[in-house]
C-alpha positions as CSV (number, residue, x, y, z in Angstrom):
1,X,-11.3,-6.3,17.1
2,X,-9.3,-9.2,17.8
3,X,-10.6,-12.2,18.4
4,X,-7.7,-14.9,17.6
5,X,-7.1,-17.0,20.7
6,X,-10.1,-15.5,22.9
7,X,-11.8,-18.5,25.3
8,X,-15.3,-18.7,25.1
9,X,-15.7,-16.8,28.1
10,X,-13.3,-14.4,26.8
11,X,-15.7,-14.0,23.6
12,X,-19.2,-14.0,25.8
13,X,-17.5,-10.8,27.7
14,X,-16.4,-8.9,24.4
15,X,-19.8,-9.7,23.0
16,X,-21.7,-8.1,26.1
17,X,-19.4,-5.1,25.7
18,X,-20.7,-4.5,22.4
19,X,-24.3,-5.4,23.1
20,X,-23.6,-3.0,26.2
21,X,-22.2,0.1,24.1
22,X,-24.4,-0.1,22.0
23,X,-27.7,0.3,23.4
24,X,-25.9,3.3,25.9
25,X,-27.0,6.1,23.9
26,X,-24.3,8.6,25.9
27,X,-21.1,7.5,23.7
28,X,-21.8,3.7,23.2
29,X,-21.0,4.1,19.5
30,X,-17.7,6.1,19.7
31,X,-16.4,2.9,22.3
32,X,-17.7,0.7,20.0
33,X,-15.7,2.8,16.7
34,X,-12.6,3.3,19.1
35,X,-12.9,-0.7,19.9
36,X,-12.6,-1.7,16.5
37,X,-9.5,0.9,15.3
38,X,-6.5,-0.8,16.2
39,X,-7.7,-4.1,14.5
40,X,-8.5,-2.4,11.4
41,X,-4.6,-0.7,11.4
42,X,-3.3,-3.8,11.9
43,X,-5.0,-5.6,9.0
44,X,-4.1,-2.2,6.7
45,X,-0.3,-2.9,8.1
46,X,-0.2,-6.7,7.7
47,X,-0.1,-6.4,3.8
48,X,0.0,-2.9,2.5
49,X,3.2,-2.5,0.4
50,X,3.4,1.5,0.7
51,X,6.0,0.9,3.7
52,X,8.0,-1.3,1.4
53,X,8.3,1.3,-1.7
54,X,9.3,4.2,0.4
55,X,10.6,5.3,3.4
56,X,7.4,5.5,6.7
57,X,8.1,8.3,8.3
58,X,5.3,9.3,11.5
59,X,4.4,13.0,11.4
60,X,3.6,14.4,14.9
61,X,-0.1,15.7,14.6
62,X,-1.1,18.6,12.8
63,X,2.9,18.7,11.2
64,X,3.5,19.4,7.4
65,X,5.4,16.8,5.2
66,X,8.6,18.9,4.6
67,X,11.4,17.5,3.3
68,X,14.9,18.0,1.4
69,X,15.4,17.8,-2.1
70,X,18.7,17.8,-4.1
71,X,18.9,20.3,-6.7
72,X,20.1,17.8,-9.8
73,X,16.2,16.2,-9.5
74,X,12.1,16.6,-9.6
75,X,10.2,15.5,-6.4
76,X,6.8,14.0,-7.2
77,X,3.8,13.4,-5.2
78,X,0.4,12.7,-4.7
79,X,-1.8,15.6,-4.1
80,X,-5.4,16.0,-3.3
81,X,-7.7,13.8,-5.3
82,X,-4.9,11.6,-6.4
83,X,-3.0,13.5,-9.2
84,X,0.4,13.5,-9.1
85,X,2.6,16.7,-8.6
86,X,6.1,17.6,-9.1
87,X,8.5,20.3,-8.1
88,X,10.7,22.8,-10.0
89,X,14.4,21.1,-10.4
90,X,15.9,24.0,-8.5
91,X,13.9,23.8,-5.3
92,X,15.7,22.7,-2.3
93,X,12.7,22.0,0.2
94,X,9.4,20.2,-1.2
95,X,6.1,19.9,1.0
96,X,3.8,17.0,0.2
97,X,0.3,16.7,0.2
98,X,-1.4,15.5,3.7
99,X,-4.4,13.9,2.2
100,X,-6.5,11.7,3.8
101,X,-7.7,7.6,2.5
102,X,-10.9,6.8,3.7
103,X,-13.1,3.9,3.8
104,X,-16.9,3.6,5.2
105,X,-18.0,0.0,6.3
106,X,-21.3,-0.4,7.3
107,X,-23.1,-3.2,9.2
108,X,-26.7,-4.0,10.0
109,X,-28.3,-3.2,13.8
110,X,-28.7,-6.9,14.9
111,X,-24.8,-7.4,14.4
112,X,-24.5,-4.7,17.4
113,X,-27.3,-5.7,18.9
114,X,-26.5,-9.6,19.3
115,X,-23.0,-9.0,20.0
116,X,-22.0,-10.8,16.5
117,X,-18.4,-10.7,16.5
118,X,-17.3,-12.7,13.2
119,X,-19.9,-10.4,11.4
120,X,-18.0,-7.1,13.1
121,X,-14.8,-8.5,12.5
122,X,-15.7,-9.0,8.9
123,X,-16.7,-5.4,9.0
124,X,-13.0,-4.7,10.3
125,X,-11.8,-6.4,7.1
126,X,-13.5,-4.5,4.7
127,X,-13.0,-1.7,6.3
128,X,-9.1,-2.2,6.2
129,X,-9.0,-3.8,2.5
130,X,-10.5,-0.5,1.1
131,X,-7.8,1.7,2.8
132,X,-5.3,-1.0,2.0
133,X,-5.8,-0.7,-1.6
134,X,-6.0,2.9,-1.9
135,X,-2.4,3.2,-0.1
136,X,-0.9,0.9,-2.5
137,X,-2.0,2.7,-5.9
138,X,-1.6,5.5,-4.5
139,X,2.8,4.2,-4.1
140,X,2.4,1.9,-7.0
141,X,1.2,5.3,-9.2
142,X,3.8,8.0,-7.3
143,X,6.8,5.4,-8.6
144,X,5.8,5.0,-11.4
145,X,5.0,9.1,-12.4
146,X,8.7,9.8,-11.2
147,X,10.7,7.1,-12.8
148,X,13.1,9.0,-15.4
149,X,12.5,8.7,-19.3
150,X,16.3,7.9,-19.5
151,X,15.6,4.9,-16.7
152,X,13.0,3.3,-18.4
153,X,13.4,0.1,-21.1
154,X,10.8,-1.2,-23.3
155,X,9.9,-4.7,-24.1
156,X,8.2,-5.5,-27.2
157,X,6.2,-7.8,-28.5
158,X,3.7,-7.9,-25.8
159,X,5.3,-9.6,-23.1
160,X,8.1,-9.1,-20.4
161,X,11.5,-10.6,-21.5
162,X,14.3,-11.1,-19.2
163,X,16.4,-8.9,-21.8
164,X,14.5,-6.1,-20.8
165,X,14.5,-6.8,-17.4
166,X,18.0,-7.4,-16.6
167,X,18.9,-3.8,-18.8
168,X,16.5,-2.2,-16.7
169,X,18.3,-3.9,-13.5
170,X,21.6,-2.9,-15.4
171,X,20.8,0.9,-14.8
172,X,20.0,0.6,-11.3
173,X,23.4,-1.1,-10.7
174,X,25.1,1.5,-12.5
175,X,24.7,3.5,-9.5
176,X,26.5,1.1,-7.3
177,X,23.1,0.1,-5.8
178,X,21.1,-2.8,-6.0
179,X,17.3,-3.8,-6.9
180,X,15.6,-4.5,-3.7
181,X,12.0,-4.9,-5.2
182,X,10.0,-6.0,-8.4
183,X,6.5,-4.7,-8.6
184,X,4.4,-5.9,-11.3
185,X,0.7,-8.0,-12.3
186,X,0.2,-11.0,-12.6
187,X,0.9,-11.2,-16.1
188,X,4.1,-9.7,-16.4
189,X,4.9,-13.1,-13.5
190,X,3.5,-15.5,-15.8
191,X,5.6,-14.0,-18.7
192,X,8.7,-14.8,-16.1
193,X,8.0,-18.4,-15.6
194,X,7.4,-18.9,-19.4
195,X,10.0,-20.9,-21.5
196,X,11.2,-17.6,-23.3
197,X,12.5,-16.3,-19.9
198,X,16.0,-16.8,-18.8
199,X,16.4,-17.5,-15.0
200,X,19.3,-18.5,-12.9
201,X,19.9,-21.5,-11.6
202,X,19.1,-21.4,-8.3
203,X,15.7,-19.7,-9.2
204,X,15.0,-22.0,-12.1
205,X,15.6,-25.0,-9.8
206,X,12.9,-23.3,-6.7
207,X,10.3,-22.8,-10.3
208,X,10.7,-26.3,-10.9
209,X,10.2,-27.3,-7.1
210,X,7.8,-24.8,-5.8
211,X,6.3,-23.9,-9.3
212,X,6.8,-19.8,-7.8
213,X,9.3,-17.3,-8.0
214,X,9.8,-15.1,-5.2
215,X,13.2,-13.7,-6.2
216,X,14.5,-12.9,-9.0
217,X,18.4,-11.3,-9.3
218,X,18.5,-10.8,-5.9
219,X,15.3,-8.3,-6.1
220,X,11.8,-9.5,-4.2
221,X,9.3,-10.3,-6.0
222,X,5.9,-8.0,-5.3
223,X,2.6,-9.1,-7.5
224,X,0.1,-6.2,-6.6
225,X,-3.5,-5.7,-8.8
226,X,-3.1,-2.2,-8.7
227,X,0.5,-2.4,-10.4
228,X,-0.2,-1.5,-14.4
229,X,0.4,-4.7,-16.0
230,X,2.1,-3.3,-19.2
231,X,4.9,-2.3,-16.5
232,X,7.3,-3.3,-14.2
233,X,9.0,-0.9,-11.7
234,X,12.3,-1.3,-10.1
235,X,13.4,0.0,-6.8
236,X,16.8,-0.2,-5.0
237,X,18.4,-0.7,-1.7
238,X,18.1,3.0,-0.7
239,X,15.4,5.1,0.0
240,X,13.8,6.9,-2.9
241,X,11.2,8.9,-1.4
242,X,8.6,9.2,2.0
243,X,5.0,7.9,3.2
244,X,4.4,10.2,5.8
245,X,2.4,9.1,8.3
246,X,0.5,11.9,10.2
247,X,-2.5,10.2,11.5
248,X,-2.5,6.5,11.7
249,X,-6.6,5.1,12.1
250,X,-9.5,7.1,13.2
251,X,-12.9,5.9,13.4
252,X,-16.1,7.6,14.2
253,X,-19.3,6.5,14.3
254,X,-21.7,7.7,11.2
255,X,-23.7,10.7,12.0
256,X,-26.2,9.6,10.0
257,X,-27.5,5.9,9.9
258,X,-30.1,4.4,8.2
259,X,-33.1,2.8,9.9
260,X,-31.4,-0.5,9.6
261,X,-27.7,0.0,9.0
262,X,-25.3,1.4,11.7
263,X,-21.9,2.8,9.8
264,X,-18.6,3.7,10.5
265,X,-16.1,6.5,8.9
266,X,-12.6,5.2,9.0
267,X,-9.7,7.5,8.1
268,X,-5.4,7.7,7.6
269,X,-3.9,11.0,6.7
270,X,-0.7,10.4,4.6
271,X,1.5,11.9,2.3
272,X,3.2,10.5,-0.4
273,X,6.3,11.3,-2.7
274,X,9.5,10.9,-4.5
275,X,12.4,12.8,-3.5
276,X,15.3,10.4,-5.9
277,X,13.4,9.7,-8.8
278,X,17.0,8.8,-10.3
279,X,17.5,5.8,-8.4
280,X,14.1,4.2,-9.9
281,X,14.0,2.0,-13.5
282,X,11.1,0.9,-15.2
283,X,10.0,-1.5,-18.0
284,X,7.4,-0.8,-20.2
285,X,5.7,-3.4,-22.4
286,X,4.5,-2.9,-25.5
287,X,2.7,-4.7,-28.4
């Protein structure tokens, strides 16, 4: 739950409504998991990058994730499990996997029982991290299984180099679009603020300054741990694919606690998948 900006009075009133639900044994606990929901969606929306890699789109409830495909391409996608999936080139309508990303924070009685919310709200961001980072490996792995053998340039010498880069940026421009996003490690970044690397002026100049890079070629610059770091993927200004959407949080109350731990079961069910695999590049890195 939120508790930015609350009063004291405001937070003394929230705290008696948890000390109240929980101790009413008639549905205390699913106020109390209903309660905490929204905070937890918007923590798992403030900095998961599935929405940024391709397209959200909000299923209506209980809807499958149908969608187009041309014939000249493979869709891809995530299915149960996490493998990844891909269709026959000739199909003309794909369905991807509704599969749901979990998480299952847990907190002990006395935070309930004494009201504590810090300790609940550090709950919330657990709660929300775990479900955060299985949405963006989940993206990070979907791009990276379509990308095309034909779109995808290899650096040697066990380090990113801006020739690589730029040839791999090259292919994307080639189809009269342009590289909206850079997804890579931590690594692969330092490789782009070594001395090796060439950069424009302008972003040169804001290394020198800021000692960061958040741009490079006009594509933003995303560093995410669940990116491989012997890779770099390339996406353009035009949608390459969905994250389907078809339940946004749900949290219920464990139906089975311990004798000193009260737990939660949070829940999304999304789809993921590549419908233009052609308009992605990747670099590879080798030794």
């Amino acid at each position: 739950m939120n508790v930015k900006g609350l009063s004291p009075r405001e937070m003394e009133a929230l705290s008696a409504e948890i000390r109240h639900a929980y101790g009413d044994k008639n549905g205390g606990m699913m106020a109390i998991a209903k309660a905490i929901a929204p905070a937890i969606y918007d923590a798992i929306e403030e900095k998961e990058i599935a929405s940024l890699l391709l397209s959200q789109h909000n299923l209506p409830r209980g809807e499958a994730a149908k969608y187009d495909k041309i014939k000249e391409v493979k869709a891809y996608w995530i299915a149960k499990g996490g493998q990844v999936h891909q269709s026959n080139l000739n199909d003309e309508e794909v369905e991807f996997t509704i599969d749901r990303v979990a998480s299952y924070p847990t907190v002990d009685i006395s935070v309930l029982q004494n009201g504590d919310l810090y300790r609940l709200t550090d709950m919330e961001t657990w709660a929300a991290d775990a479900i955060r980072k299985q949405l963006n490996r989940r993206a990070i792995n979907i791009v990276s299984a379509a990308a095309p053998e034909e779109n995808i340039v290899t650096a040697t010498g066990g380090s990113l180099t801006s020739g690589a880069l730029n040839e791999a940026i090259a292919i994307i421009e080639d189809k009269d679009l342009a590289v909206r996003y850079l997804v890579l490690r931590g690594a692969r970044f330092n490789d782009m603020r070594g001395d090796g690397f060439d950069l424009d002026p302008v972003t040169e100049r804001e290394l020198m300054e800021k000692g960061i890079i958040k741009v490079y070629a006009g594509a933003s610059i995303i560093k995410n741990a669940a990116a491989d770091p012997d890779e770099v993927l390339l996406l353009p200004d035009e949608d390459v694919g969905k994250y389907a959407i078809r339940q946004t949080i749900a949290v219920e109350p464990d139906k089975q606690p311990s004798a000193f731990k009260v737990g939660f079961v949070c829940w999304m069910e999304v789809a993921m998948g590549v419908l233009r695999p052609d308009r992605l590049a990747k670099v590879v890195i080798t030794s």
